[in-house]
N, C-alpha and C positions, 0 to 999 in steps of 0.2 A: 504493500500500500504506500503511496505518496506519503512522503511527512514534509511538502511544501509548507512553511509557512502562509496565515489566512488572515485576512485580516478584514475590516469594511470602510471602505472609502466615506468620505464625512463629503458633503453639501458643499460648494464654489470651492472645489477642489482638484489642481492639477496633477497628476502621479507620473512618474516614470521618469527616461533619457533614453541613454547611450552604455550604461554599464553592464554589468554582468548583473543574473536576477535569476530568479526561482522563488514565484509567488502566487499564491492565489487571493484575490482580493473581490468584496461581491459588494453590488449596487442593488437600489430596490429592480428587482422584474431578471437578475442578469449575473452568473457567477464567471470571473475571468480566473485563466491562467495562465503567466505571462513567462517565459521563458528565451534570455538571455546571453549570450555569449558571445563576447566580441575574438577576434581573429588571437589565436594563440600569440601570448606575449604584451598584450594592449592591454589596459585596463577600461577603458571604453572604446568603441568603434562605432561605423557609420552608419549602422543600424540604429533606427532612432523612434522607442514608443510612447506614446502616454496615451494616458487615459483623463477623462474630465468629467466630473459629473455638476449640473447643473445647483440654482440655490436651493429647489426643492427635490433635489435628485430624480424627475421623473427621466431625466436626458444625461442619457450615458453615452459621450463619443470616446471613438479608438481608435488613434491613428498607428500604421507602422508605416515608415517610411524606410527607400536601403537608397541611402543617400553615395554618391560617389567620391572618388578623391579619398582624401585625408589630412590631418592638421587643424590650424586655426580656421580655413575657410567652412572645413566640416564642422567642425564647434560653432559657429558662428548662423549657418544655417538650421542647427538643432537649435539653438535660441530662440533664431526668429519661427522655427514652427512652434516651440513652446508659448512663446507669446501670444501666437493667433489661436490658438487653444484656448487660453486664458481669455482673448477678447472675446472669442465666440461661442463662451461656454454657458451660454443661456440661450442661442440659437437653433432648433429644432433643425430647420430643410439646413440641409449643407451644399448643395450645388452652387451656389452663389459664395459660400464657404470656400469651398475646393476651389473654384476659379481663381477666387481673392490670395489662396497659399499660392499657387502657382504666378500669380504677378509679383504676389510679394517676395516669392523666392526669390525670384531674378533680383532685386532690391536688397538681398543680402550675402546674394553670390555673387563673390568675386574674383571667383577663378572658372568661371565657364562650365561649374558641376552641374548635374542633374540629380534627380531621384526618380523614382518609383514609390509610390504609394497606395496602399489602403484607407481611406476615411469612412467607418462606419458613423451612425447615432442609432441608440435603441431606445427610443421611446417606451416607456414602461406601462403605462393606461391600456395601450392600445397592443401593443409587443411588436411591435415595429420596427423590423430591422432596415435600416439603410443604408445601402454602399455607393463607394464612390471609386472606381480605381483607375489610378493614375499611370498605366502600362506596367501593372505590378502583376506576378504571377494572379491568379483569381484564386479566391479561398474556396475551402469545401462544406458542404451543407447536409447536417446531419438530419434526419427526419427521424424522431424515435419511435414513431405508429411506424414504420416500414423499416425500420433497423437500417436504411439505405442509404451511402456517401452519393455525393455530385457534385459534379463541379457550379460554383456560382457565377454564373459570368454576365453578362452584359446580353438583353434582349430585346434591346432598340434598334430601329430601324438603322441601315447605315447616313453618319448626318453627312450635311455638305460641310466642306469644310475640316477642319483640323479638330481631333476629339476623341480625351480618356489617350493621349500620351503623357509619357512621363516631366513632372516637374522640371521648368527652365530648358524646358526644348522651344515652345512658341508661347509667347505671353498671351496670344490669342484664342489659347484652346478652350476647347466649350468640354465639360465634365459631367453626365450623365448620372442620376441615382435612381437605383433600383431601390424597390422597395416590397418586402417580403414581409409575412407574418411569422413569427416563432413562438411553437407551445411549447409549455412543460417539458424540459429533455433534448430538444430539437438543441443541437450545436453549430457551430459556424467555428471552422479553423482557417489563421492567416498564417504565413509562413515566409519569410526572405528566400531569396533565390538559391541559397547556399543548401537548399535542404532538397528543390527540386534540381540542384545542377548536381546531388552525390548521384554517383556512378553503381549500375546495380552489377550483378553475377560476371555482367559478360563487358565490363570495363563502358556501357555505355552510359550519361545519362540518362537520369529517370525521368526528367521533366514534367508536365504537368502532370500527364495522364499514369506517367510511374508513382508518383504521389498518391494519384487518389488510387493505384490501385492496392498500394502499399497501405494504406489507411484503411480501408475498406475491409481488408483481411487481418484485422486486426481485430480485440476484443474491445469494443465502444463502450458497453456496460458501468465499468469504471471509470469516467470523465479523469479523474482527478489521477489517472496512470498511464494517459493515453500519450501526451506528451513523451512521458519518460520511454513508454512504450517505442516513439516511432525513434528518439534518438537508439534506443538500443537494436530495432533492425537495420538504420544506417549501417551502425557500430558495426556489425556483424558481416553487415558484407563487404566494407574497406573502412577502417577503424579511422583514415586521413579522411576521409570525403568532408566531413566536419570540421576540418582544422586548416583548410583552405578560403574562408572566409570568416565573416561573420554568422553567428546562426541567433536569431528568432524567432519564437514559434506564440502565440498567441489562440489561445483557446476560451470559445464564449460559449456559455451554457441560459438556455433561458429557465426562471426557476416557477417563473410563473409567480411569485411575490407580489404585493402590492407596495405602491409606497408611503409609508406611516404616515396619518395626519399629523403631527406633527411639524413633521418636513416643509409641508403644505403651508400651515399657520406661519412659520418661520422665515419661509421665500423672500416675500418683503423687507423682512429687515436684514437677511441676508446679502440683497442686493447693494443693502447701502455700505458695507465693506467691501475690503479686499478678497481676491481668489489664495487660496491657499498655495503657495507652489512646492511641493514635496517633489521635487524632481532634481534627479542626480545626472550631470552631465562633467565630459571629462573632454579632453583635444583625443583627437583621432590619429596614432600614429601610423606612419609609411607601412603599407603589406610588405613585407618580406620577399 
């Protein structure tokens, strides 16, 4: 069994970075678990997560971004997505969110990096999950009535125009949200690329579709060992595949919860403070 630390995120509250982590932390309607490891040798790298929950906690967002480069202009760009967390952690729709990181990025990069991103929010009233992704691998979608993994991806029309590329490629791209229901059990997993670029039996990449098949054949029952579970089939078939990049793995469970009156009565005067910023961030050094 996991002996993750657990904890519960508190009201206008930003969590996360860039460092290494092994945690399970739960919101009203939503349990995460967030799992961390920057490039052997680094004490934080370019993988960069947080989480936010709004003044009354009904809005839970999670971003994972696999930022490029390294150094101060990496550090510098995990600030500035920190911040816009913090700005728009009372904001529900995030499409207009997501656009806004993507111009702002450009605005704090200054060496020509990009990223790849994940922006979820889960609405808890309703269990609303929302994605947004910015040429990032696509997570997978658990269904607990049918015990069945799938890929989550994108089911809009093709647009005109530039759209759903990664952060600081075009300041003009338009970003798409899907939006899905989650009951009781139903999970959603996010992943850095370092997890679908490990190499299976036959020295090839897994990619996406080795991922979910890798996932899939796995025991889901236990949420809270599933993580550990997919690093240890890595492990097994090239012990390095993981020690070539950054690895983050990100795990959302809906719990079906409400969230307390309390929260509710308290919103207001929550708003007239500061966001909490509980986030650990470090310089990103040179990959090896």
């Amino acid at each position: 069994m996991s002996t993750v630390s657990s904890e519960r995120m508190q009201c206008m509250e930003v969590w996360g970075g860039n460092q290494a982590v092994d945690r399970n932390i739960e919101t009203p309607g939503l349990r995460i678990w967030a799992y961390s490891k920057p490039y052997p040798g680094s004490s934080s790298g370019g993988d960069v997560y947080y989480l936010s929950s709004c003044a009354s906690g009904r809005i839970s967002r999670i971003l994972l971004a696999d930022v490029s480069g390294h150094g101060e202009a990496v550090s510098k760009i995990a600030v500035g997505l920190r911040d816009l967390m913090r700005r728009n952690i009372n904001y529900i729709n995030q499409s207009r969110f997501v656009a806004g990181m993507n111009e702002q990025f450009a605005e704090v990069n200054v060496d020509g990096e990009f990223a790849t991103a994940l922006v979820s929010t889960f609405f808890a009233p309703t269990r609303t999950y929302s994605l947004c992704n910015a040429g990032h691998p696509p997570p997978l979608l658990y269904r607990k009535a049918s015990g069945v993994w799938s890929e989550l991806s994108e089911k809009n029309e093709p647009a005109e125009g530039i759209a759903d590329i990664p952060w600081g490629v075009c300041n003009e791209a338009a970003y798409f949200q899907q939006d899905i229901q989650l009951g009781p059990g139903d999970m959603v997993l996010s992943y850095s690329d370092a997890v679908s670029e490990s190499e299976d039996a036959n020295g090839q990449q897994l990619g996406c579709e080795g991922v979910l098949r890798m996932v899939a054949d796995l025991n889901s029952d236990q949420p809270a060992d599933l993580i550990s579970a997919i690093l240890q089939r890595i492990g097994q078939i090239d012990v390095r595949s993981l020690e070539r990049d950054d690895t983050t793995i990100l795990l959302c469970e809906a719990t079906g919860s409400r969230t307390p009156l309390k929260n509710s009565l308290l919103a207001p005067f929550r708003l007239l403070g500061r966001v909490s910023d509980q986030t650990e961030l470090g310089e990103v050094n040179e990959l090896g």
